[in-house]
C-alpha positions in Angstrom: -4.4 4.7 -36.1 -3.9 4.9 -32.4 -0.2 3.2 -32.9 0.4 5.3 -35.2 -0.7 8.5 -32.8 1.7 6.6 -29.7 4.4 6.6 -32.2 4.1 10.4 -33.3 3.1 11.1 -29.4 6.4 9.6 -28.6 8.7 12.2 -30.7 6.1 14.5 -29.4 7.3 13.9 -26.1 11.1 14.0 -26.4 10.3 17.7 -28.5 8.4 18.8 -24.7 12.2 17.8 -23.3 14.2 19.5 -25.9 11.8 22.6 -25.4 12.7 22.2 -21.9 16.0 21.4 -21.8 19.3 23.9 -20.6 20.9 24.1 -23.4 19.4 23.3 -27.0 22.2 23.4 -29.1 24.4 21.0 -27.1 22.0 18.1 -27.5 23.4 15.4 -29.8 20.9 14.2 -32.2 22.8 11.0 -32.7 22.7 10.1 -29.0 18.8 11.2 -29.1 18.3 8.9 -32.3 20.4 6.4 -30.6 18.5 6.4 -27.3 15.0 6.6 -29.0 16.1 3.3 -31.1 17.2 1.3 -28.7 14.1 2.6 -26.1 11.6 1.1 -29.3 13.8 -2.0 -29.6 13.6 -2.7 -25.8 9.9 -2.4 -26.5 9.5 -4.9 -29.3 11.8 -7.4 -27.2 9.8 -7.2 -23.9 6.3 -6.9 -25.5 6.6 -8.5 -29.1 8.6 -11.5 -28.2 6.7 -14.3 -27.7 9.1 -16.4 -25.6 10.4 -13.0 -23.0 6.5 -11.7 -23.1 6.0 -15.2 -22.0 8.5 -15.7 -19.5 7.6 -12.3 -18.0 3.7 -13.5 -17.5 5.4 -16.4 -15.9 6.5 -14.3 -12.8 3.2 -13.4 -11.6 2.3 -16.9 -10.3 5.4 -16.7 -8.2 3.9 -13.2 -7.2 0.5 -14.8 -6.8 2.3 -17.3 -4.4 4.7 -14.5 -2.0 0.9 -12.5 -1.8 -0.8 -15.3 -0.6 2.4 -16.5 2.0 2.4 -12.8 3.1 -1.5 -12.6 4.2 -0.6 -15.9 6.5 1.5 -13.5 8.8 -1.1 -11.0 9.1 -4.4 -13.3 9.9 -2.0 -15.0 12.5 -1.3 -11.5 14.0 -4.2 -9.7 13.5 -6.9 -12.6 12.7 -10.2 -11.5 10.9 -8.9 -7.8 10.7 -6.1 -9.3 8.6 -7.8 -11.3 6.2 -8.9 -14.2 8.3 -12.0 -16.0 8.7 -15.0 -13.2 9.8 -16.7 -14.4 13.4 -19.6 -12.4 11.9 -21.5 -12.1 9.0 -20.7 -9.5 5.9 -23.2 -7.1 5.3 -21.9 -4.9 2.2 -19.9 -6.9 0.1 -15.6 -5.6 0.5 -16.7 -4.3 3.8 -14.4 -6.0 6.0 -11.4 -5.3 4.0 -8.7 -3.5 6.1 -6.0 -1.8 3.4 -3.4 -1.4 6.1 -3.2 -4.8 7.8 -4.7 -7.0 4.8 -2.7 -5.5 1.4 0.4 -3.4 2.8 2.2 -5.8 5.0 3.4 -7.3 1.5 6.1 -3.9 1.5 7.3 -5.9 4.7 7.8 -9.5 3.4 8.8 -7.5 0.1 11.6 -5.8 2.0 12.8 -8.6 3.6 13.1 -10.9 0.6 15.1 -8.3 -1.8 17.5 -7.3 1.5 17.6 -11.4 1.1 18.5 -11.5 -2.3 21.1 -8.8 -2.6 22.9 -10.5 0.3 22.8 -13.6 -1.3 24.1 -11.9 -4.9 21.3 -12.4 -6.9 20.0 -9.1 -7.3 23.4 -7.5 -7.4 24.4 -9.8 -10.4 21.1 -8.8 -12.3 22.2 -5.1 -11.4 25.6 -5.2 -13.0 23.9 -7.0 -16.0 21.8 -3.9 -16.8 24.3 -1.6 -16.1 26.8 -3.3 -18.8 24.2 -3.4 -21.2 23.1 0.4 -20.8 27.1 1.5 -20.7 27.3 -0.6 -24.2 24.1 0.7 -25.7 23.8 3.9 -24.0 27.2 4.7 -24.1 27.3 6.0 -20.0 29.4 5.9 -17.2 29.9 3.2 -15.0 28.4 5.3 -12.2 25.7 6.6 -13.7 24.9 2.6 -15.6 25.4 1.0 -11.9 22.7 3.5 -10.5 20.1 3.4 -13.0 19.9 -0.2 -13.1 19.6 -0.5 -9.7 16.7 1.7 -9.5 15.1 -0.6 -11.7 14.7 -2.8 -8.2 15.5 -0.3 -5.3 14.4 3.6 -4.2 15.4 7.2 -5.5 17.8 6.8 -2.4 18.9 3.5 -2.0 20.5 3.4 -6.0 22.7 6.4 -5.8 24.2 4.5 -2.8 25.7 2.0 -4.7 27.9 5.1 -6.1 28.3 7.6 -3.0 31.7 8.4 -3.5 31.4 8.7 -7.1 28.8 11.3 -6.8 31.3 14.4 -6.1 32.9 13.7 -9.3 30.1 13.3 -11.6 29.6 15.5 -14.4 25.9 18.0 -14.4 24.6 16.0 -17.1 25.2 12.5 -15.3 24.3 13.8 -11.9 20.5 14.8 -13.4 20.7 11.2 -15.2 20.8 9.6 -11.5 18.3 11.8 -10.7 16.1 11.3 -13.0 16.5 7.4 -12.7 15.3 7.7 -9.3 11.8 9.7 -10.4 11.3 7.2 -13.7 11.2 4.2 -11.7 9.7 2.7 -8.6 11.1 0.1 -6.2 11.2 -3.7 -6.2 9.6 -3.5 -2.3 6.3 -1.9 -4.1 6.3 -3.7 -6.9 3.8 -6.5 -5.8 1.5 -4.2 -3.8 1.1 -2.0 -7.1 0.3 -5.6 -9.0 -2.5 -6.5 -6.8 -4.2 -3.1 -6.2 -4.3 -3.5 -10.5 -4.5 -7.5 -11.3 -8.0 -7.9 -11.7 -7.8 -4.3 -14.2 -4.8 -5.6 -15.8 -4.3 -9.2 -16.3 -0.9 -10.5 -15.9 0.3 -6.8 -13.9 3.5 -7.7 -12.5 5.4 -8.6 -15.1 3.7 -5.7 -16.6 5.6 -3.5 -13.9 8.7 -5.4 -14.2 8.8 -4.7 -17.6 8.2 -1.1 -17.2 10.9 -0.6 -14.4 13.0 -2.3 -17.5 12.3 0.0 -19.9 12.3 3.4 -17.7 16.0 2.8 -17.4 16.4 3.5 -21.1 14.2 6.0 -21.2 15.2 7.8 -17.8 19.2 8.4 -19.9 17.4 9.3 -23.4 15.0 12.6 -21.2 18.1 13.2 -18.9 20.5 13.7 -21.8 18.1 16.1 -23.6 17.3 17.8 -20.9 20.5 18.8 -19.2 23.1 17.7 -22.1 27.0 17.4 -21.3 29.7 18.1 -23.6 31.5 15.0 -24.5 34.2 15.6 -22.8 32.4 15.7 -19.6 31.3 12.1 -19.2 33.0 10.2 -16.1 33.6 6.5 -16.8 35.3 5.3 -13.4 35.7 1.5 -13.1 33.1 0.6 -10.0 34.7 -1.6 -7.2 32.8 -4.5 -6.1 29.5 -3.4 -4.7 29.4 -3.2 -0.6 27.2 -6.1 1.2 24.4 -4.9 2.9 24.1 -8.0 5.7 26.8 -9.7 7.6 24.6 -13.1 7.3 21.5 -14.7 6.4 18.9 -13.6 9.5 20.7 -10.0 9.7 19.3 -9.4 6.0 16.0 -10.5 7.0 16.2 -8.1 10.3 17.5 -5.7 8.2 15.3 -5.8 5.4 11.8 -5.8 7.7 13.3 -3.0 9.8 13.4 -1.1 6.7 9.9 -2.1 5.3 8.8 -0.9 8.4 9.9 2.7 7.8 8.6 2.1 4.7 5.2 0.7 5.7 4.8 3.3 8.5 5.8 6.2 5.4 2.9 4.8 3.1 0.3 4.1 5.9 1.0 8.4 7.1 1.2 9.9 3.5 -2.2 8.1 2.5 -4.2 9.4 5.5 -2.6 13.0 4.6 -3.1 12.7 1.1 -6.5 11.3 0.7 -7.5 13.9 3.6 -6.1 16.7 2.0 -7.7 15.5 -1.4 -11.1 15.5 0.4 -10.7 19.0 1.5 -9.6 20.2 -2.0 -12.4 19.0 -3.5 -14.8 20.5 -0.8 -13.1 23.8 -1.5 -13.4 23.6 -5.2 -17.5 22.1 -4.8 -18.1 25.9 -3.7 -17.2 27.2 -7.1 -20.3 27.1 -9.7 -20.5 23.5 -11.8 -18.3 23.1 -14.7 -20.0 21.2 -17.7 -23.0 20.2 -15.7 -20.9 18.8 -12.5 -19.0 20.3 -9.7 -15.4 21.0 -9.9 -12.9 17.9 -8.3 -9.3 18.3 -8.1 -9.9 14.7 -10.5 -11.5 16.7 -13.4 -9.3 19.5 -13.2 -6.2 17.0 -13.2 -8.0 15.2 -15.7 -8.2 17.9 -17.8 -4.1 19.6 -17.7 -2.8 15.9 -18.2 -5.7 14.8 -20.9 -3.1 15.9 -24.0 -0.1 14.3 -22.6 -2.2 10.9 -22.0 -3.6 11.6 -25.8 0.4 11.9 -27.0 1.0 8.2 -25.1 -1.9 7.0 -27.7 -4.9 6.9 -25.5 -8.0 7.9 -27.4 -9.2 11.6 -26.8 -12.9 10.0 -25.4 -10.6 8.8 -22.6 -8.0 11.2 -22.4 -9.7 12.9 -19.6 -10.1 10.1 -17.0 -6.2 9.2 -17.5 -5.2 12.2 -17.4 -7.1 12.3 -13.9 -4.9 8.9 -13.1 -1.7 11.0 -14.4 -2.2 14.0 -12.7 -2.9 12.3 -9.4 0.0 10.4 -9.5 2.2 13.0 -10.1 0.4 15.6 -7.7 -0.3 13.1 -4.9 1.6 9.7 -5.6 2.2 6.7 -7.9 0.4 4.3 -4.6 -3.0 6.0 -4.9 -3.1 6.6 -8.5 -2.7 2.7 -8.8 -5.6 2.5 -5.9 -7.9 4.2 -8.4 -7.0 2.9 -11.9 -7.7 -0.9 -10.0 -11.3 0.8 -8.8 -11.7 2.2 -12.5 -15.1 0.8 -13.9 -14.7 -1.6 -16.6 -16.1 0.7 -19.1 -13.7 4.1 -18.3 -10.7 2.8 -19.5 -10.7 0.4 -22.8 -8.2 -2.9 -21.6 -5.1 -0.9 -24.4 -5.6 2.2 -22.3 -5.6 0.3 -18.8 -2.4 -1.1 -19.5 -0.5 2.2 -21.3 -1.5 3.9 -17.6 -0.1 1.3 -15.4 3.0 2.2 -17.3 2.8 5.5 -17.7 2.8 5.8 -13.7 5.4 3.3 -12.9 7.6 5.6 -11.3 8.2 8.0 -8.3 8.1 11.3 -10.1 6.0 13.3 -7.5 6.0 16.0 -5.3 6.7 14.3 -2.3 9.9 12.3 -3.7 11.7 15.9 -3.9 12.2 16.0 -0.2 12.5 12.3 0.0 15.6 13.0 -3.3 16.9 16.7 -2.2 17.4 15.1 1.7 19.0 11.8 0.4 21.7 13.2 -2.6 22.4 16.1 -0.4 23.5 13.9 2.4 25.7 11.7 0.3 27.0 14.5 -1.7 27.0 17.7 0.5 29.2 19.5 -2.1 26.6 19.7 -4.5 23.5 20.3 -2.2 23.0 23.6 -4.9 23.2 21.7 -7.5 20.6 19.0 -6.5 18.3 21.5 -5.4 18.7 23.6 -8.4 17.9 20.1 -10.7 15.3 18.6 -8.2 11.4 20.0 -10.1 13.5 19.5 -13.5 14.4 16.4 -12.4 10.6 15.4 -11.9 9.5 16.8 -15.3 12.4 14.7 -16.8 10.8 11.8 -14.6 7.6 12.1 -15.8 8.0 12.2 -19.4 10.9 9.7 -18.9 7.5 7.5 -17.7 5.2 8.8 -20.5 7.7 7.9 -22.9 7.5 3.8 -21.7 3.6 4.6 -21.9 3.8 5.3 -25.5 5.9 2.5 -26.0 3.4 0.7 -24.6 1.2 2.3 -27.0 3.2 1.8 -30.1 3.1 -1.9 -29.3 -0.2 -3.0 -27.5 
């Protein structure tokens, strides 16, 4: 019964886009069907298949292996206070775990190793694999194909740059499709850090969230096309040249690629000490109210409680609707990074094992309020012709993003 609620829960969702989308009568049924199809066959290939489910598990030892390289560097830097042997004893047990020198230097060696990878061509060979499969299946342009695949391993930013000067000629339609890309996926630097904060919650989490960037390209086109359709004579199909190098050698990628997990590092280590702080204060505000149901009002519950039906519609059972919806709701209000922090601090009895895993895909992607800045700032610089336009498809572009992710997350559902 709860696959067969996922499954209803997933046409459910594409009706929310359809209700919200610019112009009803110009979406094409056949390229909904089409994209709904070929989102559930993704599914059954990734999840069903014994030998790709099982070459996808593979990847976390590798994983296992770059997270336990990565805490050498910061024990030899920052000794105990980076994971290294304590000169003292432990009182409490956790208590000498240090988030910001122990867990989030992996973003750097992260950073450095994909800058590594795309300068060797690996990466950018995997890229142009998706993006022929997604122009055969999905039937887009090479522009828009290039750019969503690569979000499947880079940011909201750092995609659409693989396509700058086809931007300006992109049709509406396509334009919100690279949009909404960026919001329905996370990047490849993150990828591991999100895998550990959930691996002893979700066995076997990276390939998990490999799978899930996977299948949020799919999804991301399928939301995108409903929501802001383009006649069919509006589609761009430009041949792409060959795809710029981002190093002049080997030791400028790594330089490259840890100056820019450093931005990155610096960005996560600042927006958490906000966040959580202004978290804190909301829920001192709301504690002043009288207690709902016996309890005092958190920002959690009340998040828990806005989000509870869309969690239900992804095929999570109603008597734990409520605390993933608090996971949903966080992740879209705050971020995807702290909502990940708490669904790996979950008690084993909130969240059955099928639930666990249906969250960690649901919130595999950057659809948030701070990633509109982060998106407006970036397109608008590459494409300063159509600043009105990004602006004017920016909070669509994160609605599309989320249900683009609740649409893998009742997949996920469907399947599990």
């Amino acid at each position: 019964m709860e696959r067969l609620q996922a499954f209803c829960g997933l046409f459910g969702l594409l009706a929310i886009a359809w209700v919200m989308s610019e112009n009803r009568r110009a979406v094409s049924l056949r390229q909904a069907g089409a994209g709904t199809a070929i989102s559930l066959a993704a599914a059954v290939l990734f999840l069903k298949v014994p030998f790709v489910a099982e070459a996808f598990g593979l990847l976390n030892a590798p994983v296992e292996a770059i997270a336990a390289a990565t805490r050498a560097g910061p024990t030899f830097v920052f000794g105990y206070l980076g994971g290294g042997v304590l000169p003292f004893e432990e009182r409490s047990p956790g208590g000498a775990f240090v988030l910001a020198l122990q867990a989030l230097p992996i973003v750097l060696v992260m950073s450095a190793l994909t800058t590594l990878l795309f300068h060797w061509g690996v990466l950018p060979a995997v890229v142009r694999g998706i993006s022929m499969v997604l122009r055969r299946t999905m039937g887009v342009g090479g522009a828009v194909g290039l750019s969503t695949a690569a979000n499947v391993f880079v940011g909201m930013v750092e995609a659409p740059l693989f396509i700058r000067p086809y931007l300006v000629r992109l049709s509406r339609g396509e334009l919100f499709v690279v949009m909404v890309g960026g919001m329905a996926s996370i990047a490849g630097t993150v990828m591991v850090l999100y895998a550990n904060f959930v691996a002893r919650a979700v066995p076997g989490a990276f390939g998990h969230i490999l799978i899930a960037s996977l299948l949020s390209a799919p999804a991301a086109i399928l939301i995108g096309r409903i929501m802001v359709p383009d006649p069919a004579d509006a589609q761009t199909s430009a041949e792409l040249g060959p795809l710029e190098p981002v190093a002049s050698s080997t030791m400028d990628a790594i330089t490259k690629g840890t100056a820019a997990g450093i931005e990155l590092l610096i960005n996560i280590v600042a927006m958490l000490v906000v966040l959580v702080a202004l978290v804190a204060l909301a829920n001192m505000a709301l504690g002043q109210l009288p207690a709902v149901f016996g309890a005092p009002l958190t920002l959690e519950r009340a998040l828990g409680w806005l989000m509870a039906p869309v969690c239900w519609l992804m095929g999570v059972p109603w008597s734990e609707a409520p605390t993933a919806g608090a996971l949903m709701g966080t992740k879209t209000v705050l971020n995807e990074f702290i909502g990940y922090l708490q669904l790996g601090a979950l008690p084993d009895d909130a969240l059955s094992p099928r639930s666990r895993l249906i969250m960690l895909y649901a919130m595999c992607g950057f659809a948030n309020f701070g990633s509109l800045g982060i998106m407006i700032g970036g397109l608008a610089a590459m494409a300063p012709g159509r600043r009105a336009e990004i602006v004017e498809l920016a909070l669509k572009s994160l609605v599309a993003g989320t249900l683009a992710t609740c649409v893998t997350g009742a997949l996920v559902g469907v399947f599990a």
